[in-house]
SERO-487405 format. One line per field, with one value per atom (N, C-alpha, C): residue number from 1; atom name; x, y, z. Coordinates in pm, 1 decimal. Atoms other than C-alpha are relative to their C-alpha. Layout:
<nodes>
pos	[NUM,...];
site	[CA,...];
u	[X,...];
v	[Y,...];
w	[Z,...];
</nodes>
This chain:
<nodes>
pos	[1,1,1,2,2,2,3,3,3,4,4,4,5,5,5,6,6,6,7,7,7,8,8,8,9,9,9,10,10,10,11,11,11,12,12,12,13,13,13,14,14,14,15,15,15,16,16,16,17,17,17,18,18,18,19,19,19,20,20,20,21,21,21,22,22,22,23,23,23,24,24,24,25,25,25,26,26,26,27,27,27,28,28,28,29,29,29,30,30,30,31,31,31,32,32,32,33,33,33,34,34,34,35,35,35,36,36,36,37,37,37,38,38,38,39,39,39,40,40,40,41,41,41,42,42,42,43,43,43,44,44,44,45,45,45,46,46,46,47,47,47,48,48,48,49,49,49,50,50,50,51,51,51,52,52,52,53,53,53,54,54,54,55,55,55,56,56,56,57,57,57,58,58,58,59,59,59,60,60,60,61,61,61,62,62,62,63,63,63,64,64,64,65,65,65,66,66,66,67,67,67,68,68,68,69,69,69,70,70,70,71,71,71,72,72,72,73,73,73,74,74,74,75,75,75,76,76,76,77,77,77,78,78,78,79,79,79,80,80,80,81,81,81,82,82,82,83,83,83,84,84,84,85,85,85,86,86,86,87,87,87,88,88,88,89,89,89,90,90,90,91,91,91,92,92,92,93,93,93,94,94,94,95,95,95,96,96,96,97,97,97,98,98,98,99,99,99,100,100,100,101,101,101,102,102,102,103,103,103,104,104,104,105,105,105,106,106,106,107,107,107,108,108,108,109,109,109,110,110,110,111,111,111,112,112,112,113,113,113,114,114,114,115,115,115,116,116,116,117,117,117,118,118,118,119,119,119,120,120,120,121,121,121,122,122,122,123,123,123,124,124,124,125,125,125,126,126,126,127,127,127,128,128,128,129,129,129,130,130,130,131,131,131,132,132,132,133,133,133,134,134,134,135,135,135,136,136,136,137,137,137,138,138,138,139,139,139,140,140,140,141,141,141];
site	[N,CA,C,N,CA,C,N,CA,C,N,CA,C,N,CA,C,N,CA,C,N,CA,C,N,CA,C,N,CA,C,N,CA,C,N,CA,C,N,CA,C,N,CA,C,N,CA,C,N,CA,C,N,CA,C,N,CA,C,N,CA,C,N,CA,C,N,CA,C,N,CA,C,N,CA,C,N,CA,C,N,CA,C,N,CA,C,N,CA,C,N,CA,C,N,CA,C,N,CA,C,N,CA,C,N,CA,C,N,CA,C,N,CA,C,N,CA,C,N,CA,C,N,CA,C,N,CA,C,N,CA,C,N,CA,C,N,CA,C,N,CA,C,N,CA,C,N,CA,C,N,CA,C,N,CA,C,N,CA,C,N,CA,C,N,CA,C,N,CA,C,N,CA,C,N,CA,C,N,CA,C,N,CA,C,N,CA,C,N,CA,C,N,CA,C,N,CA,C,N,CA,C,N,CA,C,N,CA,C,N,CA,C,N,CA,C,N,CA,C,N,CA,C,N,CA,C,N,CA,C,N,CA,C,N,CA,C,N,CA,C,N,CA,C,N,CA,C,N,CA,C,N,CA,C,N,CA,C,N,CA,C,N,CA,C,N,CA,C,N,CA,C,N,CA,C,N,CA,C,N,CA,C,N,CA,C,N,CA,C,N,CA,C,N,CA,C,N,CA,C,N,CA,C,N,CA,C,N,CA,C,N,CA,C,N,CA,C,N,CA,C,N,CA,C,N,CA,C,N,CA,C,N,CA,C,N,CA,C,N,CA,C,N,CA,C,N,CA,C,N,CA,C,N,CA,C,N,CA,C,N,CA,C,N,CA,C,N,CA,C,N,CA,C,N,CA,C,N,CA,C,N,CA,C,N,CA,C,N,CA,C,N,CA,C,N,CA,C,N,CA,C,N,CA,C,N,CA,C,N,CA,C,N,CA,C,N,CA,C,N,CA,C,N,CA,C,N,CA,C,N,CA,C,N,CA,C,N,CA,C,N,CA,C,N,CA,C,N,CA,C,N,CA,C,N,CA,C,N,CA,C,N,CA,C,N,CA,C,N,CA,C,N,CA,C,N,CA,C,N,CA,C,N,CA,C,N,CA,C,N,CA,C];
u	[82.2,0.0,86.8,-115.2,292.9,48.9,-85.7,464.1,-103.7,87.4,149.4,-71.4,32.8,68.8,154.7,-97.5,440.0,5.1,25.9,371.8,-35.1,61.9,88.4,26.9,-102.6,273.3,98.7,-100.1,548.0,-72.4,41.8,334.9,-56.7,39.0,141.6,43.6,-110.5,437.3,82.3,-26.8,563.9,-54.5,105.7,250.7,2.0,16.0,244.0,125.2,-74.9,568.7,51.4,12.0,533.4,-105.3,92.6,238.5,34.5,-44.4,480.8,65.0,-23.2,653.2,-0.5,37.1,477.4,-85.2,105.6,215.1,53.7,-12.7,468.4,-42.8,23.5,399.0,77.0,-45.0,578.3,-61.1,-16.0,366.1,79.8,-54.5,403.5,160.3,-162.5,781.6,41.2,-46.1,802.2,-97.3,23.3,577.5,60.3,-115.5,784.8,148.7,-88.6,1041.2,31.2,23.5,909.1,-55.8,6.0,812.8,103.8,-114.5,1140.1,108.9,-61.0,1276.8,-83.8,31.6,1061.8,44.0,-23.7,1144.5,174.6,-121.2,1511.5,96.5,-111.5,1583.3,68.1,-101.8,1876.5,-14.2,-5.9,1862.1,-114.3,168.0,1489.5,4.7,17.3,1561.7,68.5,-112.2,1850.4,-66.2,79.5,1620.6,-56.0,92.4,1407.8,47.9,-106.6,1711.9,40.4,-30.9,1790.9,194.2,-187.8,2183.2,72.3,-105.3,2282.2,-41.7,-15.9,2133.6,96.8,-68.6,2290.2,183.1,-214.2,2651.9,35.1,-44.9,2601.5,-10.7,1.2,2530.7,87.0,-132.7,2831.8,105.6,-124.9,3064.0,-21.1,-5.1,2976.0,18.6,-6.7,2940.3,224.8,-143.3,3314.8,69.9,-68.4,3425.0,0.9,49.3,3294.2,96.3,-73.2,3517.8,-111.3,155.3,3135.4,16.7,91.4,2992.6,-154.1,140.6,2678.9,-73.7,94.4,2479.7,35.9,0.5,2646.0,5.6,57.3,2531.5,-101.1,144.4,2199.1,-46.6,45.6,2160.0,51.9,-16.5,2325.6,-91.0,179.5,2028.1,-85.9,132.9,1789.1,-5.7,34.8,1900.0,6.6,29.5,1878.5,-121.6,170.2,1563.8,-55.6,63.4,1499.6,-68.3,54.3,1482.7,-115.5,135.3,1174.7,-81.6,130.9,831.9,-70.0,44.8,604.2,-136.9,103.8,323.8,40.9,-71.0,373.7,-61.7,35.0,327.6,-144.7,113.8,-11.2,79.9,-2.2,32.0,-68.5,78.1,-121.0,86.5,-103.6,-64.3,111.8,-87.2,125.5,39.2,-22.7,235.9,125.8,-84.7,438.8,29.2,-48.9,632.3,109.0,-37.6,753.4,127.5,-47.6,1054.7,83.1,73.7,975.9,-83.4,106.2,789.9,-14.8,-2.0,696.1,-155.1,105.4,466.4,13.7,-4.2,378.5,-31.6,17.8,390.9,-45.9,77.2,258.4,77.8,-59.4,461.2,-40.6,117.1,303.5,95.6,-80.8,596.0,-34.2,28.6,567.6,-183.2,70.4,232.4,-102.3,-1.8,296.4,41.8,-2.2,319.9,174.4,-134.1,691.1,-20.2,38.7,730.0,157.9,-145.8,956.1,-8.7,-31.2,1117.9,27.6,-54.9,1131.7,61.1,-39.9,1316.1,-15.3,28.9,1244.1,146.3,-96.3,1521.5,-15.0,72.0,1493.1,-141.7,136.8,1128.8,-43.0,40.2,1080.1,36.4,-12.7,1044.2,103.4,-92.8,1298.5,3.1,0.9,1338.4,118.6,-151.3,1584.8,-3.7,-37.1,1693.5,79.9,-9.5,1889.2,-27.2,148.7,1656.4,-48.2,67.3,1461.6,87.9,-79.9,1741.8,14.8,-16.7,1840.4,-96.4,165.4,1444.5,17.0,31.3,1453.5,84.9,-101.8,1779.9,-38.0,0.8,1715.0,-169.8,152.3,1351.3,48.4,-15.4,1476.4,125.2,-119.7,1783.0,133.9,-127.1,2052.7,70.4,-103.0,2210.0,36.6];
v	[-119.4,0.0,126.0,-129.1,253.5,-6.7,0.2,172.9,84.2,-31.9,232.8,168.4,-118.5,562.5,115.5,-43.4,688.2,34.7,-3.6,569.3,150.1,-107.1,827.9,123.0,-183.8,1101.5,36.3,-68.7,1095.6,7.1,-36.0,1052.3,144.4,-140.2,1386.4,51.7,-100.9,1538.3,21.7,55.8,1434.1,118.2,-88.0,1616.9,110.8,-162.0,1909.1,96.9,-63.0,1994.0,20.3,16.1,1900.9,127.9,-62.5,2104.1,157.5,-132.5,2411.3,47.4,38.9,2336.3,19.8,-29.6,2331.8,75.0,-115.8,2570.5,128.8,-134.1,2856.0,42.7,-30.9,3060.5,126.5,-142.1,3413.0,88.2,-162.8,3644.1,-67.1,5.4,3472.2,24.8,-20.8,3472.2,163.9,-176.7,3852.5,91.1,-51.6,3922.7,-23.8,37.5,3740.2,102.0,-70.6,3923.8,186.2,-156.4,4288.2,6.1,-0.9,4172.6,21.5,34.2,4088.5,126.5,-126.2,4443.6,111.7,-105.7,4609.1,-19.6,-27.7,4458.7,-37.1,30.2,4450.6,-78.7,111.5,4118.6,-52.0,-17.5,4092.5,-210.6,149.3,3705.1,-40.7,18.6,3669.3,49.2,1.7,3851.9,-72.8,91.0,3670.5,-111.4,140.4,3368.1,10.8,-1.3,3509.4,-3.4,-54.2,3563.8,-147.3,130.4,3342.5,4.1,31.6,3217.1,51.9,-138.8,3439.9,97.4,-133.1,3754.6,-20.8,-39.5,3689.8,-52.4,-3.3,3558.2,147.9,-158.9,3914.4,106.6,-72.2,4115.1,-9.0,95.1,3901.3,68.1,-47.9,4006.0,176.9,-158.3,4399.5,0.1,1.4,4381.2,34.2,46.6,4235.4,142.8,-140.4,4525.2,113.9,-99.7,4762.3,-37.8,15.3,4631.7,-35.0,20.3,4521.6,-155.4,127.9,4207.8,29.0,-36.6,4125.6,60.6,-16.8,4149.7,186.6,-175.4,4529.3,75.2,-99.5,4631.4,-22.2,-43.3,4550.3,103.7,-88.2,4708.1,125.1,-168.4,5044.5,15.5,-50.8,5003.1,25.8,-10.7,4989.1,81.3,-128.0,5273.5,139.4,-56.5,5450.5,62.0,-68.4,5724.9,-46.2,5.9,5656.0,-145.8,150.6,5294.7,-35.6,54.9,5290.9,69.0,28.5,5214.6,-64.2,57.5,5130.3,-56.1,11.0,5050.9,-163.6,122.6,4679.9,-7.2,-56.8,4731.2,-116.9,111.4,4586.1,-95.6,89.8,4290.3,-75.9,44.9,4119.6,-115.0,100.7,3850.5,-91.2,97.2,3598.2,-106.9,94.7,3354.9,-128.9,100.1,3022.6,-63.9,70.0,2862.9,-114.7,55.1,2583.0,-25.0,-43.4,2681.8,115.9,-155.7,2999.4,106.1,-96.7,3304.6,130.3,-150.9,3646.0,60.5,-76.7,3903.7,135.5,-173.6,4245.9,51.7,-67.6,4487.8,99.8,-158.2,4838.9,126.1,-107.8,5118.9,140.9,-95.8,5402.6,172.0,-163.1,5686.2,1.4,14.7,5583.0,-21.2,43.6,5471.4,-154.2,154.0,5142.3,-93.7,111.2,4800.3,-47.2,-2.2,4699.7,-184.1,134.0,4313.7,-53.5,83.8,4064.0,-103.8,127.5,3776.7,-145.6,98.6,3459.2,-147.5,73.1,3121.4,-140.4,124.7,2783.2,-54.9,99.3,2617.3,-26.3,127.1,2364.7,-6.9,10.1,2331.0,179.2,-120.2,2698.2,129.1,-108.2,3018.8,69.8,-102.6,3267.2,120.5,-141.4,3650.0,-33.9,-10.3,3680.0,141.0,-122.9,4017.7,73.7,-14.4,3995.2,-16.1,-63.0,3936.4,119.6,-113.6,4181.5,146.4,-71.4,4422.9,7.7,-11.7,4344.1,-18.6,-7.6,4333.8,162.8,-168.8,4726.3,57.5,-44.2,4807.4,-5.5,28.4,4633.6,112.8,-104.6,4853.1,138.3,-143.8,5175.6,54.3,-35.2,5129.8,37.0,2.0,5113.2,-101.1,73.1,4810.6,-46.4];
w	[0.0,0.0,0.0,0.2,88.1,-154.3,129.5,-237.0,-90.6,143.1,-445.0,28.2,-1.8,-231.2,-49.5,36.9,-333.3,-163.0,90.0,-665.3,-53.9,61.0,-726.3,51.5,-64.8,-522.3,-114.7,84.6,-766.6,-136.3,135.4,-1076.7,-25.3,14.8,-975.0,6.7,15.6,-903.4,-107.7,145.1,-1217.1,-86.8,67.3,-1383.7,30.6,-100.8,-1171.1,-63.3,52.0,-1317.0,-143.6,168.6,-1661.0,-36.5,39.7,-1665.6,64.8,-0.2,-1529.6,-73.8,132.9,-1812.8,-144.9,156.4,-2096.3,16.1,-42.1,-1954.4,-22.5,18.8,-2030.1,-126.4,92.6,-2305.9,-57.5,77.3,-2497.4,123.6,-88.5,-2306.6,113.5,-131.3,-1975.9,16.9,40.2,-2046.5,10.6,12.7,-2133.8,171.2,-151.6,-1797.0,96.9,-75.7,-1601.1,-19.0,-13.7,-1712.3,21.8,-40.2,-1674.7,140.3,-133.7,-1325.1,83.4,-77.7,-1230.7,-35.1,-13.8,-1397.5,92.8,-44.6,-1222.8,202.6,-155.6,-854.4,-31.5,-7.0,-997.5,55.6,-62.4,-983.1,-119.3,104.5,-1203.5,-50.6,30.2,-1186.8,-82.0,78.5,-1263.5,-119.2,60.0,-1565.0,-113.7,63.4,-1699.6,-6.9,20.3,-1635.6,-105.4,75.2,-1885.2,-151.7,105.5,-2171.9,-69.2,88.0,-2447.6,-3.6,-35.0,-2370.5,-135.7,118.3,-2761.3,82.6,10.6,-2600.5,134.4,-101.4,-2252.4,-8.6,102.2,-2463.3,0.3,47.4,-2639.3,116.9,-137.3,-2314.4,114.4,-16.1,-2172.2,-31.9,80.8,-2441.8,5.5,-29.9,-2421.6,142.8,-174.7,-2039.8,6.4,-70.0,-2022.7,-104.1,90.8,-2323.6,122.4,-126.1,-2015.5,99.1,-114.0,-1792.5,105.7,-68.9,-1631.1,36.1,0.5,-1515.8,-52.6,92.9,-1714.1,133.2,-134.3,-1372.6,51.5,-68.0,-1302.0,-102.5,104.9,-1626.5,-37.9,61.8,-1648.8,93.4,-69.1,-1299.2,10.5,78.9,-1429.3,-83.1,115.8,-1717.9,118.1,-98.2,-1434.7,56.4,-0.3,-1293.8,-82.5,105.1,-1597.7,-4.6,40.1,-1600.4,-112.3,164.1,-1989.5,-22.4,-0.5,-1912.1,79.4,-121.6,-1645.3,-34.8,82.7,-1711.7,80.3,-61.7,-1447.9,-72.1,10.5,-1654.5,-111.7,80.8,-1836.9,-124.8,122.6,-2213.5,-55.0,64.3,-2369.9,-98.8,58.3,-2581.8,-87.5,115.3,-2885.8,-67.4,110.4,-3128.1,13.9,-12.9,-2988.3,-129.6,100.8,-3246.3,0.7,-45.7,-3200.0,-120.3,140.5,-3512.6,72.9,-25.9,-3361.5,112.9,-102.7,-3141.4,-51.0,5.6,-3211.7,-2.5,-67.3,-3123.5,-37.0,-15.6,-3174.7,99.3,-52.8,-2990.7,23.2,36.4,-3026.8,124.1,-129.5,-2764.4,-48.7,59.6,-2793.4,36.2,-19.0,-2777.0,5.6,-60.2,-2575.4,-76.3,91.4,-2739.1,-123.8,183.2,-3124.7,6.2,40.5,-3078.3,-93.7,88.7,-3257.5,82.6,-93.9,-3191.0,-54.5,35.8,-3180.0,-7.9,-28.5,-3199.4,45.6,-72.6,-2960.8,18.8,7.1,-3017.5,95.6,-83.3,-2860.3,-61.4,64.4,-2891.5,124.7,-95.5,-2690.3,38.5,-90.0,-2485.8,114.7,-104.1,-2264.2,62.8,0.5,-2340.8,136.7,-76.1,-2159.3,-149.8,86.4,-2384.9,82.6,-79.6,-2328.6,-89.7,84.8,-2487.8,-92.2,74.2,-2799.6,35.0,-36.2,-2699.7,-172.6,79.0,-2976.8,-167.0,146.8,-3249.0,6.7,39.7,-3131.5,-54.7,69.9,-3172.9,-163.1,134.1,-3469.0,-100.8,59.6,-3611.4,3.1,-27.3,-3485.3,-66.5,84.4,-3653.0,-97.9,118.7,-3956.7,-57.3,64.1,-4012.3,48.1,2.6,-3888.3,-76.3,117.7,-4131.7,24.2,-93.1,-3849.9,-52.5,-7.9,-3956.6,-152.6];
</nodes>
């Protein structure tokens, strides 16, 4: 009887975490991560970063003579960079392990769109997609 109540302890636990899992999605991903800039938790957002943008944020950081971690929290305290209000959202779209979703941009008025990329079955932000999506249309790159 013990064995078989262990059993179904670990099978639901099993489930319980499968289903934390695959239950993420793009937005949740990008809320999560404007949660965690906004109570400036440098870790929480790095959780949220696809391992090219936090390479490339890495490799400038260290150009800085920085650690990535004491240059995002110089962005954070950055006036230009804060935004207490968390940007609307639309249009999610999933291409297999990949993502986009539009945010809304309350200065331009327009909807800007940000990238995501799946690893280890969890969405994470391309930071640098989206960059280089914004470059490439405003004729920066």
């Amino acid at each position: 009887m013990k064995k078989r109540t262990l059993f179904v302890t670990l099978i639901l636990l099993m489930l319980a975490l499968a289903g934390c899992k695959f239950g993420s999605s793009p937005t949740a991903t990008f809320k999560a991560f404007f949660e965690a800039q906004q109570k400036k938790d440098v870790a929480g957002m790095k959780k949220n970063l696809s391992k090219t943008s936090l390479a490339i944020m890495e490799k400038s950081a260290k150009e800085q003579n920085k650690t990535i971690d004491d240059a995002i929290k110089e962005q954070l305290e950055n006036p230009a960079s804060k935004t207490d209000k968390i940007p609307e959202t639309r249009n999610e779209k999933i291409n297999g392990n990949e993502a986009t979703l539009e945010l809304h941009n309350e200065d331009t008025n327009k909807w800007d769109t940000m990238y995501f990329v799946k690893e280890d079955s969890a969405w994470k932000i391309a930071l640098d997609r989206t960059i280089e999506e914004m470059l490439r249309k405003t004729g920066a790159s």
